[in-house]
Structures are given as structure tokens and as C-alpha cells.
C-alpha positions in Angstrom: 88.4 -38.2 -59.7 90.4 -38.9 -57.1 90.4 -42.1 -55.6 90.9 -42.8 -51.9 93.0 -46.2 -52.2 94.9 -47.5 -55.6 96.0 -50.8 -55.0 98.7 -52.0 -57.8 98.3 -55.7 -58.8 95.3 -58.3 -59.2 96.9 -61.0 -57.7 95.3 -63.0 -54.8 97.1 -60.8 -52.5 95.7 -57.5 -54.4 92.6 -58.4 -54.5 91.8 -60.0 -51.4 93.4 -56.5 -49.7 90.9 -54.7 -52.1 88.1 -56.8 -51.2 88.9 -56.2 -47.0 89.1 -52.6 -47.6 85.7 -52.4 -49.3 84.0 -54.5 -46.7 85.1 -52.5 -44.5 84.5 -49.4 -45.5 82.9 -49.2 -48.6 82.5 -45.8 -48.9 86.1 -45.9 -50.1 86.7 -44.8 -53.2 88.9 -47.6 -54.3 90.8 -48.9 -57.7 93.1 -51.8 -58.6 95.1 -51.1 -61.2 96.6 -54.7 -63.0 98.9 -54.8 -66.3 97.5 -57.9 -67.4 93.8 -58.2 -69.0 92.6 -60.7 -66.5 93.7 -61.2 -62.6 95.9 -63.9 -61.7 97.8 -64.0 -64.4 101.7 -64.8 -62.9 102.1 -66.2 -59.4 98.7 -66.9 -58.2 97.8 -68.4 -61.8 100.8 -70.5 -61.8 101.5 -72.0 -58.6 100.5 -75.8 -57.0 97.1 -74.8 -55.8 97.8 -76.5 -52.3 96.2 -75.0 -49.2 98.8 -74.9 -46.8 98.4 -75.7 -43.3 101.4 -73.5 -42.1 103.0 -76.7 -40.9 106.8 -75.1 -41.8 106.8 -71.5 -40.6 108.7 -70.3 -37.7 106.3 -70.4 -34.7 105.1 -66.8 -34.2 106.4 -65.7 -37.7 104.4 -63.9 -40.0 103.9 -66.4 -42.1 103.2 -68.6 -39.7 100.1 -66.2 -37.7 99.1 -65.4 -41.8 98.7 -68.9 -42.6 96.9 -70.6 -39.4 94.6 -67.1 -39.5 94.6 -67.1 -43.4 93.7 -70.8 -44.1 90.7 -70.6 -41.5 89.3 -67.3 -43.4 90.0 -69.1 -47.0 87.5 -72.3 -46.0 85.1 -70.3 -44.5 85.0 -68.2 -48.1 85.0 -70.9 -50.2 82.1 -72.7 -48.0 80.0 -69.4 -48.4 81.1 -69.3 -52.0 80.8 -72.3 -53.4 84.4 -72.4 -54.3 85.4 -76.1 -54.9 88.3 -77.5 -52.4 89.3 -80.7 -51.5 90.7 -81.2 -47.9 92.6 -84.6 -49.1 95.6 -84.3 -47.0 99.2 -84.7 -47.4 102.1 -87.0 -46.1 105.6 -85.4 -45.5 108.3 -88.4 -45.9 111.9 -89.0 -44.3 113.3 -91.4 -47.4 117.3 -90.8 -45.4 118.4 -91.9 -42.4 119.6 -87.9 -41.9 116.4 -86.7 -42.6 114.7 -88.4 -39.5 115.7 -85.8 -37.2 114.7 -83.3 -39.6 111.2 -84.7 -40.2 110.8 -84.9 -36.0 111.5 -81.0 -35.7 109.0 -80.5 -38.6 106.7 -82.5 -36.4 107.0 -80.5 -33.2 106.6 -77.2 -35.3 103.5 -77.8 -36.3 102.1 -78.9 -32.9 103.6 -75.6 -31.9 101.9 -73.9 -35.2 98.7 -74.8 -33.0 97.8 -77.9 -35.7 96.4 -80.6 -34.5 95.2 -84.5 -36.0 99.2 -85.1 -37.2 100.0 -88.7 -37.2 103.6 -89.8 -37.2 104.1 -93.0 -39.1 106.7 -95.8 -39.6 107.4 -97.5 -43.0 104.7 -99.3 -43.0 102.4 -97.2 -42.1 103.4 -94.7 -44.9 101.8 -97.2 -47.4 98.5 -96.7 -45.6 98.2 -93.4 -47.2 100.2 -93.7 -50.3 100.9 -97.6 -51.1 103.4 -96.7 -53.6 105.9 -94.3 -51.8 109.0 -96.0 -50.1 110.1 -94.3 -46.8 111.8 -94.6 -43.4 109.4 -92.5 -41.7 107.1 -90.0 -41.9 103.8 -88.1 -40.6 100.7 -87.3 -42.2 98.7 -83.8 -42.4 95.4 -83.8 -42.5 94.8 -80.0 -42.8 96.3 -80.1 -46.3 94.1 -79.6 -49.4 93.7 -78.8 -53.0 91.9 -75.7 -54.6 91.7 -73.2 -57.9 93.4 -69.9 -56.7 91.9 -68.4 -59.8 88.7 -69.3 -59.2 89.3 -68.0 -55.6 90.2 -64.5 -57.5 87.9 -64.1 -60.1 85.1 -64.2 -56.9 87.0 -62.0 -54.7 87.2 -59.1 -57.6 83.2 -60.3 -58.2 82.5 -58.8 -54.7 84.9 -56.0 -54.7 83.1 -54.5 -57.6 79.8 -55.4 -56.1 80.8 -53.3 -53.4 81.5 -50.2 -55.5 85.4 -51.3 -56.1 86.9 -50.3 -60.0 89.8 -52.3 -61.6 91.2 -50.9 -64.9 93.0 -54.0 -67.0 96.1 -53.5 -69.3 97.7 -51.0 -68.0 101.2 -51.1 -66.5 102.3 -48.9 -63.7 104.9 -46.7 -65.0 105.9 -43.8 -62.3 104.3 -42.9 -58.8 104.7 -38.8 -57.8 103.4 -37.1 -55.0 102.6 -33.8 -53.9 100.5 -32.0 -51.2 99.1 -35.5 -49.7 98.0 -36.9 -53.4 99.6 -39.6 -55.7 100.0 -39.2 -59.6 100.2 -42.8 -61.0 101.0 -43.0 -64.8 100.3 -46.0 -66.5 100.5 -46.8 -69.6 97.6 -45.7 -70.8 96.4 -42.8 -68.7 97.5 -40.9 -64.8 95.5 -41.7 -61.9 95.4 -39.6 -58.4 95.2 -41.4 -55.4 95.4 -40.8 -51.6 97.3 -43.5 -51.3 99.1 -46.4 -53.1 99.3 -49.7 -52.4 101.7 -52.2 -53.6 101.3 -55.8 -54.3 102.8 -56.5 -57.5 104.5 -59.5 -56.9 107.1 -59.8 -59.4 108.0 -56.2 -59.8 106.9 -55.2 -56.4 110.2 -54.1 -56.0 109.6 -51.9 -58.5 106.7 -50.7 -57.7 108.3 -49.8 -54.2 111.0 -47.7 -55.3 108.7 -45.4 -56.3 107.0 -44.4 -53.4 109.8 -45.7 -50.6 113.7 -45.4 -50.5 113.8 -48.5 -48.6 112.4 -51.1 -50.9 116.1 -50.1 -53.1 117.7 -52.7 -50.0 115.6 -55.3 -51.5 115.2 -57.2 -55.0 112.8 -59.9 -56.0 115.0 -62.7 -57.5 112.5 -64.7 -59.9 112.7 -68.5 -59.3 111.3 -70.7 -62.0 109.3 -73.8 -60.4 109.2 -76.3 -63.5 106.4 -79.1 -63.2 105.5 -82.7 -64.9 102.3 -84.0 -65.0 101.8 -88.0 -64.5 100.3 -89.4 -67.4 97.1 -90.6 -66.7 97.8 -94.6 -66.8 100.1 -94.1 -64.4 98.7 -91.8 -61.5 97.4 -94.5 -59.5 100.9 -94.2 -57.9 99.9 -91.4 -56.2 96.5 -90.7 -53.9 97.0 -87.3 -52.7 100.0 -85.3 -52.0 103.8 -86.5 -51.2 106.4 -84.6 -49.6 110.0 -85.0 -49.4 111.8 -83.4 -46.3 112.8 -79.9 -47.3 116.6 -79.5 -47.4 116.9 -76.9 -44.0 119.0 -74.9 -45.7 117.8 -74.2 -49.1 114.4 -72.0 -49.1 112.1 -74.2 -51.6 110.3 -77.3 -50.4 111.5 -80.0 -52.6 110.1 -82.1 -55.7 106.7 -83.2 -54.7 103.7 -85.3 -56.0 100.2 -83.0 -56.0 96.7 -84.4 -57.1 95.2 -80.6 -59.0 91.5 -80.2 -58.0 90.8 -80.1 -62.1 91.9 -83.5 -62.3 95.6 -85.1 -62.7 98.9 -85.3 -60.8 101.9 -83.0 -61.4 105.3 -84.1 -59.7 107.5 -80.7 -59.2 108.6 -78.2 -58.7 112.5 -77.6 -59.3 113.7 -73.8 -58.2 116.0 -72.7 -60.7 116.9 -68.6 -61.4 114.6 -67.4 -64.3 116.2 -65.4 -67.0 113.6 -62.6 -66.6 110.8 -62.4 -63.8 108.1 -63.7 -66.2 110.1 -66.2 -67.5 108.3 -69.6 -67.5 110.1 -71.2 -70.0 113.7 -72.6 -70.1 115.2 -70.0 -72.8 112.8 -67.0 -71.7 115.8 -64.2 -71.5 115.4 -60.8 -70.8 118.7 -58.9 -70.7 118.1 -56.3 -68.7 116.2 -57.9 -65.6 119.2 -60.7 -65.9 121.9 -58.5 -65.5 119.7 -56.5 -62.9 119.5 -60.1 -60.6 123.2 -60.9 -61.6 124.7 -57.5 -60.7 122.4 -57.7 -57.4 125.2 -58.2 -54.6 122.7 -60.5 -52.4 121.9 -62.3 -55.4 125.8 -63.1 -55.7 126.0 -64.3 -51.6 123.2 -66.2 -52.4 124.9 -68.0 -55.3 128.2 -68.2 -53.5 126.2 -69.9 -50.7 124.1 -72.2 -52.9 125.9 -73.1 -55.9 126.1 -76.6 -55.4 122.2 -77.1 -54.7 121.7 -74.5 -57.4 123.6 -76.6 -60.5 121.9 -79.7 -59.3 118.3 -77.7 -59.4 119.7 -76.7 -62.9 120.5 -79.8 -64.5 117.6 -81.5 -63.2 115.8 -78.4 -65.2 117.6 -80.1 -68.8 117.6 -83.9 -67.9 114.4 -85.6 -67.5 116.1 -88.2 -66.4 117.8 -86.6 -63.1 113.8 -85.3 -63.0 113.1 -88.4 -62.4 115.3 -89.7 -60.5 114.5 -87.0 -57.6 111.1 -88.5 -57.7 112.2 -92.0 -57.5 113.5 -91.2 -53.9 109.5 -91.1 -52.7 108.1 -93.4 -55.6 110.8 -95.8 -57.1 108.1 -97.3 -59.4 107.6 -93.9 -61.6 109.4 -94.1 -64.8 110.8 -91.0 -67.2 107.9 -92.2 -69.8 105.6 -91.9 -67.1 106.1 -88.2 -67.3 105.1 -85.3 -69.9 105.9 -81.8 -69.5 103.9 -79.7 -67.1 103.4 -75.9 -66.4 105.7 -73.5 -64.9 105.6 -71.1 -62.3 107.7 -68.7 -61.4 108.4 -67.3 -57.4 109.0 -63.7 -56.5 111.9 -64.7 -53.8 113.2 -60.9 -52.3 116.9 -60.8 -51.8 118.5 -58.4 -49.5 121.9 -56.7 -49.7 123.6 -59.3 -47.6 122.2 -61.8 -49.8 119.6 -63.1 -47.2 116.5 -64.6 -48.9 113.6 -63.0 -47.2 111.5 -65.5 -45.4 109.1 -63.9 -44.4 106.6 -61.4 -45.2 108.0 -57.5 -45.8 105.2 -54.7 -45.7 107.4 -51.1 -45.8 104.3 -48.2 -45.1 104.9 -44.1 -45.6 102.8 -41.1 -46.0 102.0 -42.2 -49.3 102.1 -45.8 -49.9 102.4 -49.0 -48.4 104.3 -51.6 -50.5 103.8 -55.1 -50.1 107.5 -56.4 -51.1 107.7 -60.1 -50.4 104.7 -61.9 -50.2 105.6 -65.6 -50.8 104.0 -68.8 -50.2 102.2 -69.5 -48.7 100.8 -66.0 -49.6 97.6 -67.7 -51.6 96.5 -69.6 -48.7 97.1 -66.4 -46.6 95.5 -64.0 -49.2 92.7 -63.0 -46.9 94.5 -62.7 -43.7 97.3 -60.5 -45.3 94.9 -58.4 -46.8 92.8 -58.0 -43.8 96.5 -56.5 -42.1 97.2 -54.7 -44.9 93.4 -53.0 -45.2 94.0 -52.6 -41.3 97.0 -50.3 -41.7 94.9 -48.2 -44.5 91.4 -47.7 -42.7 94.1 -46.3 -39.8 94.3 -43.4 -42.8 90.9 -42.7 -43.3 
């Protein structure tokens, strides 16, 4: 057989693509291809499992358009599918006089995001919302919520392959040829043909790209470990919904932050700090070869040139509980080290450039062949549908 599209990955991205192409045009003969023996199994299984509002993306951006369009198309799915979500909210806090003017051009973003209901509050106000959090100012999102990403997958593959759509499980994509308007994909198991390929591997979607496109070599994902701690339960009273510190403007991650989970209980993270290999979600996961890859990268060098400071101080809150700790005692001075127990990782496919830019937004590179999905960030799970509804876009132009 040869199929019509091949899309590589069963992430939320992946499948959601899948899922627009077949509703689409479901005479398509279509197969997702994931390594893993269940979807979700990296980013999307492993990240906050916020809804994002699209309160920090640049205004016309991408990721801004993705999110507002994407977060609309996610509710409306969930509401149709039964998929539990929690619109609780969040607050975003200024806990520094410098921040003020920071947390003011956050606040005038989003109103140009087109989001509406923000509140701005003083110090007193804050403890409205969260009576425990200690701030100078701050402003309060109602769009925010709380959901199971891998719930939202396991239903979006469900009507995929209700709509005739294949996936084949454990089997890792190992080269892409083409010839005469048809692509070979090996795995490792068994060679598929394809009309054309479609990328969204996440963490190797570099990878994946060089193999079909010269211009993803310009580009490599640089894996960010995002280490959590969950509030033991006696103790997560201190927080109601979701807490926010002011992003630093000039470092790309958003800061330690408190999250209520939809399952139940309160983690307070993440860190960013460079993982040793891109699956690496524990401290001392090492894999030589992807390490000296990201090391020998020169973006990855301006980008540790740039942000060596912020990076040792992401690392050695990564080995001291303690200095943990005391990052959240800036938005809740009450919570204590013992208050805390180790938490789940997860790890962020950031792409670096040549100039060591981190990518901020989302890169789509299309050919004859293939169109490669090569940064897909967050808020990418929020976005999953709207991003796959542009992707599917540019391949029903093909057929």
C-alpha cells in the first residue's frame, strides 16, 4: 500500500494534524507512525496540563493567532467529548518593585491578544484569589484552566481511526528516501511508502527534518528538563488555583509556578535546566552522543554565553531543595522545604538556530515531499488543534 499522508509522531500535535486531515478528507489514506507503544508518551505526557490563554505571545505571532484560535477549538472538543477541564483561572504576580513595569506590558498584551475579563490587582487584592501569596501587584486571568492532555489524545487518535486513520506503535523512524513523487520510510521494524511525510516529532523533529529538508540542518532542538514538586497534601491549602511569577523578559521559560493538576494535587515547578539527552527526565540521564551533539551546537554555545548566569542558578536550584524553595517563597513565604516531595519531569524541545537564537515561535519548513513541523513549543498542547488544522491545510493543498 501506499499511503497518501505518513505523519511521524503521536503527540498532541501529530494527532490532532491527523485527526484534521481525516475530517477533512477522509478518503485519505493516512498513517501515524509513533516509536513509543502508546501516544503521548514525552512532551505532551509530561508537561503542566494548563490551558493557556495566549496571554504572553507577541500580538500577531504564531503563537499568539495558534493559541487564541487553538484554545477556542480545544473547549469546544472537550465540551462535545466529555473531556474533563477546569476553567479555574490563574493570577500572574509582580513580588519586585522592577517587575511592575513588566507585569503592566504583560497586561496590555493580552488586551491586545484580544482577551478580555483581566482584572489588575493591588496587594491586597491578590489575597482575594490566593490568600497565601505575598505580592506588590498583580492581575488575574480568568481564561486559564486545567486539563489531561493525554486524555485529550487518546480521544483524538479514537476518532482518527474511526475515520479510517492507521497508527503502527513501536517503531522508530529510521531514514526518509524519495523517488519519482513517493517516500520510502524505514523504521525499525518494516519500510513504508508515502506521498508525503509529515513531521511532528517533537524531540527529534530535527531529525526527522534532515531527512526530507536541507534546511531543518540550521536548526537543533536543545532539550530543556522542567523539574516539578508536588505540595504534600496537608499543606496545599496554600494554594487555590494557579500562581505565576513575572517571567524574567529575557530568559525564554516562564518561571517556578504553583498549578492545581485536574487529577488532584499541587505541583510547584518547573526549573529549565539542559538535559543530558532529549529524553532525559532525570538528573543523571546522560546520553553521550545527543550531549556532545547540543554541546558542539554553535547556537547552543551563544545561548550559554548569553545565559550562563540564569542557567547556573536554574542548575543549582535543580540539586538544592532548599534554593527550590526558596524561589517559591518569593509568591508563598509560608511553604516550607518539608512541604515539598519530588514531582515529575518534563522535558521541552526548545529549537536553537545557528546564531544561537531560541526559536520562539512556531517553524513549519514544507517541500515536495514533506512538511516538517520543527519547533512546536508551548503552548503547542493548548494549540494542538489549531496547528493541525494549518498544517492539514497545507496538505489537502496536495491532494
Amino acid at each position: 500500500m501506499i499511503y497518501d499522508v505518513t505523519v511521524i509522531g503521536g503527540g498532541i500535535v501529530g494527532l490532532a494534524t491527523a485527526l484534521r486531515i481525516k475530517e477533512q478528507n477522509p478518503s485519505l489514506k493516512l498513517l501515524i507512525i509513533e516509536k513509543e507503544d502508546v501516544v503521548a508518551k514525552h512532551q505532551t505526557g509530561h508537561n503542566s496540563g494548563v490551558i493557556h490563554s495566549g496571554l504572553y505571545y507577541k500580538p500577531s505571532s504564531l503563537k499568539a493567532t495558534n493559541c487564541i484560535k487553538g484554545y477556542d477549538m480545544l473547549l469546544d472538543f472537550c465540551q462535545k467529548e466529555d473531556i474533563k477541564y477546569d476553567l479555574c483561572g490563574k493570577i500572574v504576580v509582580a513580588t519586585q518593585p522592577e517587575q511592575i513595569s513588566i507585569l503592566d506590558g504583560l497586561f496590555e498584551r493580552g488586551k491586545q491578544n484580544g482577551l478580555d475579563g483581566f482584572k489588575m490587582l493591588n496587594s491586597e487584592q491578590i489575597k482575594e484569589y490566593e490568600p497565601h501569596v505575598k505580592g506588590l501587584k498583580g492581575f488575574f486571568v480568568p481564561q486559564t484552566g486545567i486539563i489531561d492532555y493525554t486524555d485529550v489524545c487518546k480521544k483524538y487518535l479514537a476518532k482518527t481511526q474511526k475515520l479510517g486513520g492507521e497508527i503502527a506503535f513501536g517503531e522508530k523512524v529510521e531514514s526518509i528516501t524519495s523517488k519519482e513523487g513517493v517516500s520510502t520510510i524505514q523504521t525499525s521494524k518494516r519500510n513504508y511508502e508515502t506521498k508525503l511525510v509529515v513531521n511532528c516529532a517533537g524531540l527529534y523533529s530535527d531529525k526527522v527534518g534532515q531527512m526530507t529538508d536541507e534546511r531543518a540542518n540550521n536548526l537543533r532542538i536543545t532539550p530543556f528538563r522542567g523539574e516539578y514538586f508536588e505540595i504534600k497534601p496537608e499543606k496545599q491549602y496554600l494554594v487555590k488555583n494557579l500562581i505565576y511569577p513575572v517571567p524574567d523578559p529575557n530568559f525564554p521559560f516562564l518561571g517556578v509556578h504553583f498549578t492545581r493538576m485536574i487529577h488532584g494535587g499541587v505541583e510547584a515547578g518547573p526549573n529549565a535546566v539542559l538535559a543530558f539527552r532529549r529524553e532525559g527526565y532525570k538528573k543523571l540521564d546522560i546520553h553521550l552522543g545527543e550531549l556532545f551533539e547540543t554541546l558542539a551546537w554553535p547556537g547552543f554555545r551563544k545561548v550559554a554565553a548569553k545565559y550562563w548566569q540564569t542557567g547556573l542558578g536554574e542548575m543549582y536550584r535543580s540539586f538544592s531543595k532548599a534554593a527550590f524553595t526558596k524561589a517559591l517563597q518569593e509568591l508563598i513565604p509560608e511553604i516550607q522545604s518539608d512541604d515539598l516531595v519530588a514531582g515529575a519531569a518534563g522535558v521541552r524541545a526548545q529549537a536553537c538556530d545557528r546564531e544561537g537564537g531560541l526559536l520562539d515561535d512556531f517553524a513549519i519548513f514544507e517541500n515536495q515531499q514533506a512538511i516538517n513541523v520543527c519547533n512546536a513549543p508551548s503552548p503547542a498542547a493548548t494549540s494542538s488543534l489549531s496547528i493541525g488544522q494549518t498544517v492539514s491545510e497545507l496538505v489537502l493543498k496536495r491532494f
